[in-house]
N, C-alpha and C positions, 0 to 999 in steps of 0.2 A: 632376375629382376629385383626379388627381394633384398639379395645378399649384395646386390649394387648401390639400395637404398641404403643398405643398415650401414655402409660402409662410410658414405654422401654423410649419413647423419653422426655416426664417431665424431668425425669432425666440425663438423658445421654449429651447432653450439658452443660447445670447447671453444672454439675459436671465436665467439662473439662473446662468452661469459667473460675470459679471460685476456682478452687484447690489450683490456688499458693496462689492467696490473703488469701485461708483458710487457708494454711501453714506459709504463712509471718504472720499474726496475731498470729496464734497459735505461733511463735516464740515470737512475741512481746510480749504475756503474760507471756514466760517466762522471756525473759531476763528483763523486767519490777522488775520481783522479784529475779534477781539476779542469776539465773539460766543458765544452757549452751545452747547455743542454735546454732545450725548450720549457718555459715556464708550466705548469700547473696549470692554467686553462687551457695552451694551446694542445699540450697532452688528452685533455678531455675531449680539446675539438676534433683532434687527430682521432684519436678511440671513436667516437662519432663518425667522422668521414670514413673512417674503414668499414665500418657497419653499412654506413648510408649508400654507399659506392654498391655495394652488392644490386641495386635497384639497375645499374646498366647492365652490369650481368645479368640479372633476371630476360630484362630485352633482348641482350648480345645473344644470349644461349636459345632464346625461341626463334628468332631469326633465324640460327643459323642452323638448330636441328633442324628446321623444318627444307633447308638445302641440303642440309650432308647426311640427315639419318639421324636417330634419336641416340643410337647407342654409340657411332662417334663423337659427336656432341658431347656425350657422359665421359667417356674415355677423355678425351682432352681436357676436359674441366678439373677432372679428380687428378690429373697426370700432375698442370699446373697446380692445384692448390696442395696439392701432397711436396710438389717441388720445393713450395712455399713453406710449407711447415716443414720440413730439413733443414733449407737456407735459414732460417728463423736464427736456426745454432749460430750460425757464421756471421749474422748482420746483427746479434746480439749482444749491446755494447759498441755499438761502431756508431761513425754520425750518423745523425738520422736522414742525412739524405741520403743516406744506402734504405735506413731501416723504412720507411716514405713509402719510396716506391714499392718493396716488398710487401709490405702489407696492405697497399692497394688494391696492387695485381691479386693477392689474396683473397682479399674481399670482393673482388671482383670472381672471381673464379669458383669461390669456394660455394656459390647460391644461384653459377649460373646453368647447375644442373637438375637443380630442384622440380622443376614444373617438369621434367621429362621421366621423372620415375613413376607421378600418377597418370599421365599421358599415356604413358606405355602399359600399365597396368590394365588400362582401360582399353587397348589394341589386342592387351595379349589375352588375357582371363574372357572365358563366354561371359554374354550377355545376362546370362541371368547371375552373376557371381562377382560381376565386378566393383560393386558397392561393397561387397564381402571382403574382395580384396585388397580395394581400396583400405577399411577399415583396420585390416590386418596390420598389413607393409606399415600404415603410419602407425599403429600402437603399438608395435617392432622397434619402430623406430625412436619413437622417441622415450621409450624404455632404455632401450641401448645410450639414449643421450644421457641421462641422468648418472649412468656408468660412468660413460668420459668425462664427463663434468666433474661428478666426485673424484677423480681417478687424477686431475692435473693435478691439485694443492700438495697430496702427497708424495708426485714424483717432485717436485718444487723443492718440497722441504729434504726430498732423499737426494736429488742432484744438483739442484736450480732450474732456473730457466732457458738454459742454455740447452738441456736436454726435457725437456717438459713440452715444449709444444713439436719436437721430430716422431713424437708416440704419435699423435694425430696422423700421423699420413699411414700408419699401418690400414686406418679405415680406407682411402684411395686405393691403395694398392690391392686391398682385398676388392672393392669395388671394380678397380681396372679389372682384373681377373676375373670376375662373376660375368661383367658389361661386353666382353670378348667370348664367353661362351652364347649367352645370347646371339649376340652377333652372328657368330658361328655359326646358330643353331636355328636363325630367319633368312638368313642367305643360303641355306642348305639345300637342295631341290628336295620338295614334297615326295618322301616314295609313292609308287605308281601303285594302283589300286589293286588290288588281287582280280585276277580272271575272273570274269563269271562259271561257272559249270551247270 
């Protein structure tokens, strides 16, 4: 559960610190080659709406774990926004109505698994420990955030931005893999109690 969160949170900062600077560049390399590119506020509005969008996700993703299971929910969330941070490479420099929808769906995706990692913590840990746990996972976590935060500007300056935000999905992916052994591991049959003697 924990190593589902830490993975959720790699990314999910990272990805709000840095979105507009990743869209102001992505304009730069257009207008660079003479290409259209959205003015300087509508940039700030876009960085804005990518952030703000997360707020359906938040609803999408409670809805619909509470249909399909907590840890599918997570799986699909982290699958999409790790998709996102890849594609990031390829719609980098291109019109922005490739780049638009990308980072929507991003924002969307990338906050609509949030409220299921303390949910779940709270299902899984005994009663008397889940405030503890609670405690944990988030001081885990947003420790680790501070890592990826600091950790874009220098792949930025070592590669660009073309390769700066596909590191982010390494946390998805670690997360898809922790979110599947749970899985695994709630859907299991409970072994059967030892005999009495």
């Amino acid at each position: 559960m924990t190593a589902g969160y830490l993975g959720h949170m790699w990314e999910l900062y990272s990805f709000w610190v840095w979105i507009a600077p990743f869209l102001s560049a992505s304009a730069a390399v257009r207008a660079a080659r003479g290409l259209a590119v959205p003015g300087a506020g509508m940039l700030k509005l876009l960085a804005f709406s990518t952030i703000a969008i997360g707020a359906v996700g938040c609803v999408w993703g409670g809805r619909i774990a509470d249909r399909i299971g907590r840890e599918r929910l997570v799986i699909a969330a982290l699958a999409t926004s790790g998709t996102c941070a890849i594609l990031s490479s390829v719609v980098f420099g291109l019109s922005f109505w490739l780049v638009i929808p990308l980072v929507w769906v991003w924002g969307v995706a990338v906050i609509a698994d949030s409220a299921q990692f303390s949910a779940s913590v709270t299902e899984v840990a005994p009663p008397h420990a889940g405030g503890t746990a609670l405690t944990l996972q988030t001081s885990l976590g947003f420790l680790l955030t501070m890592l990826s935060i600091q950790l874009v500007p220098p792949l930025v300056s070592l590669a660009g931005w073309r390769f700066a935000f596909p590191v982010l999905a390494l946390g998805p992916a670690a997360g898809i893999a922790a979110m599947r052994r749970l899985r695994a591991f709630r859907l299991s049959p409970s072994p059967l109690p030892a005999p009495q003697t």
